[in-house]
C-alpha positions in Angstrom: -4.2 -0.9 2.3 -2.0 -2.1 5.1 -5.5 -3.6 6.9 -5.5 -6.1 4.1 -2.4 -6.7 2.6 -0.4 -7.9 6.5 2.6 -10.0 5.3 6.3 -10.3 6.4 7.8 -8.2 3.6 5.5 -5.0 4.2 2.3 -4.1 2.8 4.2 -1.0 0.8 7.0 -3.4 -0.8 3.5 -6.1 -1.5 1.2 -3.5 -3.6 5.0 -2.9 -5.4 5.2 -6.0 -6.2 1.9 -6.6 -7.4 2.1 -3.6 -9.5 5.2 -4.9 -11.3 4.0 -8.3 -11.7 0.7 -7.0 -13.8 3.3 -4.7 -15.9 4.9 -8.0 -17.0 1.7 -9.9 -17.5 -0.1 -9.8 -21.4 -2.8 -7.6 -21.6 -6.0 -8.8 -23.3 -9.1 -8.0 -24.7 -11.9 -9.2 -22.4 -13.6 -9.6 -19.5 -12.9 -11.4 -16.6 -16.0 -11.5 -13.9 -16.3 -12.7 -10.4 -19.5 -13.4 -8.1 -20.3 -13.2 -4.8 -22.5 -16.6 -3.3 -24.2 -15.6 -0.5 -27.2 -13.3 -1.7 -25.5 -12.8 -5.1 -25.8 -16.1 -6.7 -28.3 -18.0 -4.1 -30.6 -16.2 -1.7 -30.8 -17.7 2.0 -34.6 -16.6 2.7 -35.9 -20.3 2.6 -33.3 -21.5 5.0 -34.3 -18.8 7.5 -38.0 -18.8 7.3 -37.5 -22.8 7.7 -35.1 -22.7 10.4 -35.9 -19.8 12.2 -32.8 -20.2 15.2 -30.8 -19.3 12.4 -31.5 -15.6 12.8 -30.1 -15.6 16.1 -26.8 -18.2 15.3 -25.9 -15.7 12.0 -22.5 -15.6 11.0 -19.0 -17.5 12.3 -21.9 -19.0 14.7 -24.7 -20.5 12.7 -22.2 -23.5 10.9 -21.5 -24.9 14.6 -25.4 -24.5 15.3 -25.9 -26.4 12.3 -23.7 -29.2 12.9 -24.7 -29.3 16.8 -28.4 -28.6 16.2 -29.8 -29.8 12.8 -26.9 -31.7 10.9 -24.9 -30.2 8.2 -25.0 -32.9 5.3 -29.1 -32.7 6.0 -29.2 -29.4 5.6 -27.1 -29.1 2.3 -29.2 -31.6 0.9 -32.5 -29.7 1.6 -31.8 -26.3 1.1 -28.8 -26.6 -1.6 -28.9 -29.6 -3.5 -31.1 -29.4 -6.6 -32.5 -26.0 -5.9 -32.1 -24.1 -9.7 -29.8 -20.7 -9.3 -31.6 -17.5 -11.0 -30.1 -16.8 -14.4 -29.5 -13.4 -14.0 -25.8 -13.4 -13.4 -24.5 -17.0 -13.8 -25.4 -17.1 -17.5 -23.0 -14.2 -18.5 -20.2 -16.5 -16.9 -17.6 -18.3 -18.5 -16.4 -21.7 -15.9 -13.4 -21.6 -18.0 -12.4 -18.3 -17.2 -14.5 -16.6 -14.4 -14.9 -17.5 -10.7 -17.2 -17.5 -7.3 -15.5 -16.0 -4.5 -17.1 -16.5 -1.2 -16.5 -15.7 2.2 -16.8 -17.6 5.6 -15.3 -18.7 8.8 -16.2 -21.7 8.2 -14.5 -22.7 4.4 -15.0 -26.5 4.4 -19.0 -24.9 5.0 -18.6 -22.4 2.2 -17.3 -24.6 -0.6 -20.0 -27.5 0.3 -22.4 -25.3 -0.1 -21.2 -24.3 -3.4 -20.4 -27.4 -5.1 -23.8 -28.7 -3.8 -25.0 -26.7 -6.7 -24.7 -28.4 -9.7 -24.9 -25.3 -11.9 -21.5 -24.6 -10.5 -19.4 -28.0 -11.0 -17.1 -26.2 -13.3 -16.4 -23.1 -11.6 -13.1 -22.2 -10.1 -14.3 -21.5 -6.0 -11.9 -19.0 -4.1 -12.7 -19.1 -0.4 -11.7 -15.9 1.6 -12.4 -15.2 5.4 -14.3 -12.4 5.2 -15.1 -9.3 2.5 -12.5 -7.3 2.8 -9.9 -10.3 2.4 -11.7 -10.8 -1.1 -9.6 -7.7 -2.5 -6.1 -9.0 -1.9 -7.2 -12.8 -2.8 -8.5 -11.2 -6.4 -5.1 -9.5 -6.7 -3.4 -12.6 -6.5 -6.0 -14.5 -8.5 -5.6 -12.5 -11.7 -1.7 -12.6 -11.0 -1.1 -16.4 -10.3 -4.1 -18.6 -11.2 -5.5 -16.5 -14.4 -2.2 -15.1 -15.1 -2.8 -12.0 -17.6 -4.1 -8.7 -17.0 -8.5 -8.4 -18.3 -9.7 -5.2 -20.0 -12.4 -4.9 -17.4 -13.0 -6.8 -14.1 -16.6 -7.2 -13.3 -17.7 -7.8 -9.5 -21.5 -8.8 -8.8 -21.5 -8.4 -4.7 -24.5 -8.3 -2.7 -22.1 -6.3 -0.1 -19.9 -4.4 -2.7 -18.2 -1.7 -0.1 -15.0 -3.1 -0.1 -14.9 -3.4 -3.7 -16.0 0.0 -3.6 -13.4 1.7 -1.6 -10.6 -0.4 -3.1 -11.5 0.1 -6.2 -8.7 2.7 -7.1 -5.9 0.1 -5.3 -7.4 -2.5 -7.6 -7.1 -0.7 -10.9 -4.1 0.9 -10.3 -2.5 -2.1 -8.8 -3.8 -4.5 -12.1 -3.6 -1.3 -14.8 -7.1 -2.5 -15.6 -10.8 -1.1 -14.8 -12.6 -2.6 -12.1 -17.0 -2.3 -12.6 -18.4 -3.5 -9.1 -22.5 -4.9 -9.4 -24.2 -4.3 -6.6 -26.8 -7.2 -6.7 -29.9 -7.4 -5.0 -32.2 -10.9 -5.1 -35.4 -11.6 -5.3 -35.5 -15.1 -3.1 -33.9 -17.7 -5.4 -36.7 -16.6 -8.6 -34.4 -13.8 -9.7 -33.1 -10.3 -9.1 -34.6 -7.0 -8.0 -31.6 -5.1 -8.6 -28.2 -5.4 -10.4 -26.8 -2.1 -10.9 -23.3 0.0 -11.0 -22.1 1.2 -8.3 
């Protein structure tokens, strides 16, 4: 765990620390669920059969080739603003209690492409770097921000594998279960695939 958990007191005396926090922390009935944006909540198919350079500017890479080559508030406007989410997963969600947790390079990128999606105005956004920093940021997310320890936490992830192989560290960290989706879209109509993994 010490890939993902680097911090000045020690990644041993950190997961300790966790774990006695969730001990203290009410334990309740329900479910608390988190999504994935990026080919979990809205597909990226149109953008790349419309702007084909993207293929070859893909990750950390294509938000400069963006802002250099085709301007970003331009493209937000016509491939995220006022382009309807599929139902699938969104409409399970609670905006009071559960969350979007995306990763990017490029965060100021990330959350303006989220909040250009009206569905998701009053959804809490938590911003990571990259996958695997998604596991510690849930950690503290459940410990800080939602403050009590869920029955079940259910991840929808169109890249689960870090979900996957932390899922023991997660569960025994938060004393609850963790279910992790693997979610598989069908351009922004719908889903082929949600299933357990």
């Amino acid at each position: 765990m010490s890939d993902i958990t680097e911090n000045i007191i020690g990644w041993r005396k950190l997961e300790e620390f966790w774990s006695e926090l969730a001990k203290k922390l009410e334990k309740k009935d329900n479910i608390f669920q988190v999504a994935d944006f990026d080919y979990t909540l809205f597909s990226r198919d149109e953008q790349f059969t419309g702007i084909p350079e993207l293929l070859n500017n893909r990750a950390d890479k294509w938000p400069a080739y963006l802002f250099e080559n085709y301007g970003m508030i331009e493209f937000l406007e016509k491939y995220y603003k006022n382009h309807p989410l599929p139902k699938g997963i969104i409409e399970k969600f609670d905006p009071s209690r559960d969350i979007i947790m995306t990763a990017g390079g490029s965060k100021d990128f990330q959350i303006a492409k989220v909040r250009s999606c009206p569905e998701l105005n009053d959804f809490r956004v938590v911003l990571t770097y990259d996958g695997k920093e998604k596991i510690p940021e849930l950690i503290r997310y459940i410990l800080f921000e939602l403050r009590y320890i869920p029955s079940e936490i259910i991840v929808y992830e169109d890249r689960p594998q870090y979900f996957v192989e932390y899922r023991d560290f997660v569960e025994e960290t938060l004393w609850t279960k963790l279910t992790v989706m693997k979610v598989e879209m069908d351009g922004n109509e719908g889903y082929k695939s949600i299933g357990e993994v």
